[in-house]
C-alpha positions as CSV (number, residue, x, y, z in Angstrom):
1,X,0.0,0.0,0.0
2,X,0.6,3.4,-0.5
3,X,0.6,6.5,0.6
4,X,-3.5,7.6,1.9
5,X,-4.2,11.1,0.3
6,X,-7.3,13.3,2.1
7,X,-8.2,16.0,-0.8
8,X,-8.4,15.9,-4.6
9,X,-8.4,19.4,-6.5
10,X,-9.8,19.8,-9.8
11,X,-9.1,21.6,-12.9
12,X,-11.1,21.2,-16.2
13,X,-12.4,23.1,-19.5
14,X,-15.7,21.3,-18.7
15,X,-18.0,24.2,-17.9
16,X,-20.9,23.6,-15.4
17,X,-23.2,24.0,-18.3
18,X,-23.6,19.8,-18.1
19,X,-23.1,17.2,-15.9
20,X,-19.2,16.6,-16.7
21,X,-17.9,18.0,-13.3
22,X,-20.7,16.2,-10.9
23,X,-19.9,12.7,-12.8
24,X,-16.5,13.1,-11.9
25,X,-16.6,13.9,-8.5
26,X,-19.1,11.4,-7.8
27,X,-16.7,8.8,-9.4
28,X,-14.3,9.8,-6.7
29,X,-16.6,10.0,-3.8
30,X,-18.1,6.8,-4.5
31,X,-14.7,5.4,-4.5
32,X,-12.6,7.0,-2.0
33,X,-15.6,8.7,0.7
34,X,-13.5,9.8,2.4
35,X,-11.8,12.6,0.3
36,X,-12.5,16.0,0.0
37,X,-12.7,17.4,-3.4
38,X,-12.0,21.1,-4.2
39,X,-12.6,23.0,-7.3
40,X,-9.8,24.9,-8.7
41,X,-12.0,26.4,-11.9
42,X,-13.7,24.6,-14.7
43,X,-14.0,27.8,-16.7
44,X,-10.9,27.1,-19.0
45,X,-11.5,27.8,-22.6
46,X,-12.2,24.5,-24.4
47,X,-9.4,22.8,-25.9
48,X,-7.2,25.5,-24.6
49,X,-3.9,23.4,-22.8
50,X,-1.9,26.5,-22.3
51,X,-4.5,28.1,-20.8
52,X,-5.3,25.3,-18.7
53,X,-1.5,25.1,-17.9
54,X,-0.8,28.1,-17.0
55,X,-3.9,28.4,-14.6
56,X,-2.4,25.3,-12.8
57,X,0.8,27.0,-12.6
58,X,-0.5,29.9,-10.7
59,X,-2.6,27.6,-8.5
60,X,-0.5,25.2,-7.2
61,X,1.7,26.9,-4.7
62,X,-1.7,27.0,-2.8
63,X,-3.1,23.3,-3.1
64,X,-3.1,21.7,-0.5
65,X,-1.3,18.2,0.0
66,X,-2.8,15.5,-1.9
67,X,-4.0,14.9,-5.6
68,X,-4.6,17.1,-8.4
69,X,-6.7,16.2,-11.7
70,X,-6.1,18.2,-14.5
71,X,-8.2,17.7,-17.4
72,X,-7.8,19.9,-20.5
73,X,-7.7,17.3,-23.2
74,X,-8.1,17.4,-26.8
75,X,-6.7,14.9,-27.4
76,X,-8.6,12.3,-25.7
77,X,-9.2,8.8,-27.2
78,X,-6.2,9.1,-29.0
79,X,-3.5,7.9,-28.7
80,X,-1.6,10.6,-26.1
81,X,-0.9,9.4,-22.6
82,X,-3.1,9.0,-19.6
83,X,-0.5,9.9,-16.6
84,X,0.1,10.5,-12.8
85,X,2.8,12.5,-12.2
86,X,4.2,12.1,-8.3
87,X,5.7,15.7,-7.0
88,X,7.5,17.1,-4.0
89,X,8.8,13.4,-2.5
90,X,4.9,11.7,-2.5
91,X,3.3,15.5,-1.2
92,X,1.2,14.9,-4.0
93,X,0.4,13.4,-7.6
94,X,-1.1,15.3,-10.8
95,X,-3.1,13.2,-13.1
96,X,-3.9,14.3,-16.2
97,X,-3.1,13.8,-20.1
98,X,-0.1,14.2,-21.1
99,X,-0.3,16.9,-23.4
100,X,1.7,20.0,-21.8
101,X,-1.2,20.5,-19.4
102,X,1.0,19.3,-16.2
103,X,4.5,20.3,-17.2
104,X,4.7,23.7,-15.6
105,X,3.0,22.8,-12.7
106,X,5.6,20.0,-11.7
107,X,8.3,22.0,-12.6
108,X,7.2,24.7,-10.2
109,X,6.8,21.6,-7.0
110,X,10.5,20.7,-7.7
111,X,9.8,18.6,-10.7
112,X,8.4,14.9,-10.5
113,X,9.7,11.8,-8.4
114,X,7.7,9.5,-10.2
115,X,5.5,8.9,-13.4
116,X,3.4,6.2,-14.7
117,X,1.2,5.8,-17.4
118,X,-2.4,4.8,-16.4
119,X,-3.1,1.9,-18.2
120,X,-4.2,-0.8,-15.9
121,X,-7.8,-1.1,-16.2
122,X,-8.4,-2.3,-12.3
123,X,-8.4,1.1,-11.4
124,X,-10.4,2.3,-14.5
125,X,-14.1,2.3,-15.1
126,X,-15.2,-0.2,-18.0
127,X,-16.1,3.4,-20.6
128,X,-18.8,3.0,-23.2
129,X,-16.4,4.9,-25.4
130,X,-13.2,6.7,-25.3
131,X,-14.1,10.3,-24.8
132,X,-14.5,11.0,-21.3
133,X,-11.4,10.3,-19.6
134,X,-11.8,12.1,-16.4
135,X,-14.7,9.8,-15.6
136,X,-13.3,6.7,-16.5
137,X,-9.6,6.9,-16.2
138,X,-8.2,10.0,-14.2
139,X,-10.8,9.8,-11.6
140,X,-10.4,6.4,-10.8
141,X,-7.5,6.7,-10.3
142,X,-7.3,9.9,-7.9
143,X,-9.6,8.1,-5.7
144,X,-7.7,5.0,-6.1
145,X,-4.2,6.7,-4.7
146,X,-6.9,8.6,-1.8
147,X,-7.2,4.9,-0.7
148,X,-3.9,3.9,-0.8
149,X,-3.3,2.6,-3.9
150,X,0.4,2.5,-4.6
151,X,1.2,4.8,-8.1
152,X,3.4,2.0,-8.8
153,X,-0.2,-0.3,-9.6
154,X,-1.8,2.1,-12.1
155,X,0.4,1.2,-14.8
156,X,4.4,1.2,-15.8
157,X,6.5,3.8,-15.3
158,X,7.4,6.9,-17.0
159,X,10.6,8.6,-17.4
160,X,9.5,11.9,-15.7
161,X,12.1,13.9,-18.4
162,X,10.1,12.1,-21.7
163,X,6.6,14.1,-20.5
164,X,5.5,16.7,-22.7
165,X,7.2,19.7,-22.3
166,X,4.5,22.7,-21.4
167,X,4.3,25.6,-23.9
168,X,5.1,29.1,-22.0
169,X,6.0,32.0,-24.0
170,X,9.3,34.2,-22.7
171,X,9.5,37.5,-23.6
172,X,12.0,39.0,-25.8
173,X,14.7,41.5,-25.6
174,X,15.3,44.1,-28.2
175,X,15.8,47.0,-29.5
176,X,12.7,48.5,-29.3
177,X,11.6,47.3,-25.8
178,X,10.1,44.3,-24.1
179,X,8.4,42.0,-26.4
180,X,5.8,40.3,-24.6
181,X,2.5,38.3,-24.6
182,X,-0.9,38.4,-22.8
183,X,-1.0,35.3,-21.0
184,X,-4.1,35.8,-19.3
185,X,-6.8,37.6,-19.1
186,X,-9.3,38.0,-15.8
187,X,-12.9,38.5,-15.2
188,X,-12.1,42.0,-14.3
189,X,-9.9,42.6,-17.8
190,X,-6.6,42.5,-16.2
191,X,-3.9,41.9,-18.7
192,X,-1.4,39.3,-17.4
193,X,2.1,39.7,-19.0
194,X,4.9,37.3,-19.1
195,X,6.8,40.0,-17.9
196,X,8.4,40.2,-14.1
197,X,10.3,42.9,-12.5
198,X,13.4,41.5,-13.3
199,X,12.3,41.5,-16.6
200,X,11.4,44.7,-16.7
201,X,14.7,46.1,-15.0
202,X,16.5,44.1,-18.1
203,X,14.4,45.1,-20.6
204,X,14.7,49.2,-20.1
205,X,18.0,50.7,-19.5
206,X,18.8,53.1,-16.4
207,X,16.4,53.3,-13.3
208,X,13.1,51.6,-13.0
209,X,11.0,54.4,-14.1
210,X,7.3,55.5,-12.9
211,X,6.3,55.0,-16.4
212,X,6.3,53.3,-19.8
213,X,5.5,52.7,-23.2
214,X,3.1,50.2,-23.9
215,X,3.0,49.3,-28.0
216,X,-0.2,47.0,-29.1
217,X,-0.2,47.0,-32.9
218,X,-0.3,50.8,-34.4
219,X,-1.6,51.8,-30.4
220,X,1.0,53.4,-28.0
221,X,0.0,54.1,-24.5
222,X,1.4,55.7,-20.9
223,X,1.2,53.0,-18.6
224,X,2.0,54.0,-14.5
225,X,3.8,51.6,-12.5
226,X,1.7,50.3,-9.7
227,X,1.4,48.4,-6.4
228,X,-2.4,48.6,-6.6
229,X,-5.5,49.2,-8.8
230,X,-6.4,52.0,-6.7
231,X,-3.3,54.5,-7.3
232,X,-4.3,55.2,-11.2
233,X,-6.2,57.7,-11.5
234,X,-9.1,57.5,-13.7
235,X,-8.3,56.7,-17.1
236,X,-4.9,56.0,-16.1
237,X,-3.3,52.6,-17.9
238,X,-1.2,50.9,-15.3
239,X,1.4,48.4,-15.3
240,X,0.8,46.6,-11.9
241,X,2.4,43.8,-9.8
242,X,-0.2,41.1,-9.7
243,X,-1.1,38.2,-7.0
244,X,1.3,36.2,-8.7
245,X,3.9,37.8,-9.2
246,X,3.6,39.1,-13.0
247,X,3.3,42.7,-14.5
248,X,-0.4,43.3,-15.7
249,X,-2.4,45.8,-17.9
250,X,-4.7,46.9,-15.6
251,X,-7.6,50.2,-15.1
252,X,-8.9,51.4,-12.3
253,X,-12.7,49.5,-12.1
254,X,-12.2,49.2,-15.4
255,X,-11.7,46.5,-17.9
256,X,-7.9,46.8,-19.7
257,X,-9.2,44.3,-22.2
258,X,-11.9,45.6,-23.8
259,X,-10.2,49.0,-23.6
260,X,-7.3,47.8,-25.8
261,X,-8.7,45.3,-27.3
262,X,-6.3,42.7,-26.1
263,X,-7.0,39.1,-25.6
264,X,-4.9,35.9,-24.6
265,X,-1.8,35.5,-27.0
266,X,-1.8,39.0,-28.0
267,X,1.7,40.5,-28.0
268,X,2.6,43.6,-26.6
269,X,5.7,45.7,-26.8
270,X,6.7,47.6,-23.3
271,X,9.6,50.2,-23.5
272,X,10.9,53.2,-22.1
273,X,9.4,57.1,-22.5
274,X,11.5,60.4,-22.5
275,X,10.2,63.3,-21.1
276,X,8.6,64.6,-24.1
277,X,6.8,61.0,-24.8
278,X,5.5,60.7,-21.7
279,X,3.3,64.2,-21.5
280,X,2.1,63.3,-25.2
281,X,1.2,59.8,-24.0
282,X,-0.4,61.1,-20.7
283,X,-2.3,64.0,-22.3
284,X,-6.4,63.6,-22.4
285,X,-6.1,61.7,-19.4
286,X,-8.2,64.1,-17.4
287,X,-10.5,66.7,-18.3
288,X,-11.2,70.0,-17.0
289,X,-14.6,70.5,-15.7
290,X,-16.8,73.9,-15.0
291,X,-19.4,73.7,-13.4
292,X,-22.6,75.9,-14.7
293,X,-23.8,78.2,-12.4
294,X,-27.7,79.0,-12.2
């Protein structure tokens, strides 16, 4: 036997829309009872493995002990791997397809121990057809390692280095700035970049300024550097430090999306302003106002 595991967290482009999410988790409740199952999101974009991936990235620091099942899988009833990946010396064990989906995510735990391919159909589901693999193989066998199940039984081992490699953009250096990418975009329109502040500090020469250049397409903008949404005024395009550590496109209350018309994958160009730039960029920013007397 191995290690017992108390909580399984789950991440899927299923939607709530149908009964995808609530057939999985009962799977794993009828099988391990004793688990507690958490819902990471189920709002990824269909089909979309970076997005997926990258939203496992930023949540795993704050999972708890235990397992993960990852399902953003386009590739499902082909023939692409079924996998449990074992991180952080047993702590816990994504399962998922092996598609990219898991890669950044291990590598952020330390990188794997262990990996097996889940083929042994004693801890599968006998499945009417080959297109719902969280149902009949990767909850199984979450709720098979809850009880106990050594990873070892779930099928042979994989060479943790042969997974598929995850697919996160890095941002360039050159001549003309920072070029970057929109990895994300939040409910609220915040622009995630793949920019940090060391980045940042590479990317423009001289001091960390107050603010920059931001370059979409034929569109240049003023953006502030910011610790909060708060501190630009209105109007104001900011450049803030997010939850996660990563430089964001952001408005005050507003959305930074659907004022730029930026979406996921979109590149941007971030550079440094001279005087002179920076009071054109900033101008129309704010408005006087007089107010009519009676």
């Amino acid at each position: 036997m191995g290690r017992r595991y108390e909580t399984v967290s789950l991440l899927t482009d299923y939607g709530v829309a149908d009964e995808f999410v609530g057939v999985v988790k009962s799977v794993i409740r009828d099988l391990a009872p004793h688990a507690t199952l958490l819902d990471l999101t189920h709002g990824i974009r269909p089909y979309d493995v970076r997005a997926g991936s990258l939203a496992l990235a930023r949540a795993i620091p704050y999972v708890p002990e235990g397992i993960v099942v990852a399902v953003v899988d386009p590739g499902v009833g082909t023939a692409r791997r079924a996998v449990a990946v074992e991180v952080a010396d047993g702590a816990g064990v994504l399962v998922g397809p092996d598609n990219g989906l898991l890669a950044p995510a291990v590598a952020i735990t330390g990188g794997a121990t262990r990996a097996v391919e889940l083929t042994n159909l004693e801890y599968q589901l006998e499945a009417p057809g080959a297109t719902f693999a969280g149902r009949d193989v990767f909850a199984p066998a979450a709720a098979h390692l809850c009880n106990g199940v050594d990873l070892a039984e779930l099928g042979p081992a994989v060479d943790p280095t042969l997974l598929m490699p995850g697919m996160v953009p890095l941002p360039r250096m050159e001549s003309d700035g920072i070029h970057a990418e929109v990895l994300w975009v939040d409910r609220f329109g915040n622009c995630q970049l793949n920019i940090g502040p060391d980045e940042l500090d590479e990317g423009i020469a001289g001091p960390r300024p107050d603010t920059v250049a931001v370059r979409i397409g034929d569109q240049q903008r003023a953006a502030r550097l910011a610790t909060a949404f708060a501190e630009l005024p209105s109007g104001m395009l900011g450049l803030v430090l997010d939850s996660h550590g990563m430089l964001a496109l952001a408005l005050d209350q507003r959305s930074a999306a659907a004022e730029l018309s930026l979406a996921q994958g979109d590149p941007v160009i971030v550079a440094g302003l001279d005087e002179q730039e920076t009071g054109a960029a900033l101008g129309g920013v704010t408005s006087p106002v007089e107010l009519r007397r009676p």
